[in-house]
Each structure stands twice: as C-alpha cells, then as structure tokens.
N, C-alpha and C positions, 0 to 999 in steps of 0.2 A: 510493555512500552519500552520504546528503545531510549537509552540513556547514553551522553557521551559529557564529558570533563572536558573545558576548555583549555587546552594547552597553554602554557606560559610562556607569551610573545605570540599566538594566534588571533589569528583577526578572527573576525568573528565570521564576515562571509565564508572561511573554509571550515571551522566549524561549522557549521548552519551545513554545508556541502558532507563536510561526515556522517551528521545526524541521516540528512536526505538517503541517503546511500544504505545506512544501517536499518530505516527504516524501509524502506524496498527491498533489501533479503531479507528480512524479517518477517515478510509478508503481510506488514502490519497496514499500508496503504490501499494494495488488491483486497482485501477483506472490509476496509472502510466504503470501497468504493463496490463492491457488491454487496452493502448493505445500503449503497445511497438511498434504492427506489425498490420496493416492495414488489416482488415480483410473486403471482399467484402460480401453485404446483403447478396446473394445465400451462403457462405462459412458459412457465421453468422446462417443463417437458420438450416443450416447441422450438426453445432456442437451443436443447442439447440437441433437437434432430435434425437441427440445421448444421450444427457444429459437425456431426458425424459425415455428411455426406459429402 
C-alpha cells in the first residue's frame, strides 16, 4: 500500500494528487482493477489472443 505524510502548509488536494500518482507506479490500481470482475482461464485465454494480433 502506498503511504505519503502530508507536508507542512500542504493542501490537501495535492497531497490526495501525490498519493494518486504513487499509487499508479506502484501498480497498485492496474491490479485492483483486474481483479474487479472474475474472468474464467478460457475467457482469459481469449482476450490475450486478441491482444496479440
């Protein structure tokens, strides 16, 4: 989990924009968001052979 300290005299919207930012390299949102919906092996298969071509 990604963690940031609010700086002293920071608003809070650019923290909140750090956090966002830390948590997108992190890869912690791409991995939230392929676990949204339960994808079965066959279906999994199907969408990498789309991706390839």
């Amino acid at each position: 989990m990604a963690k940031i300290e609010v700086r002293e005299g920071e608003s809070i919207e650019s923290a909140l924009r750090r956090f966002r930012k830390r948590l997108q390299r992190s890869g912690v949102l791409q991995e939230a968001r392929r676990h949204e919906h339960y994808l079965k092996p066959s279906e999994r298969k199907r969408k990498r052979g789309k991706k390839q071509r």
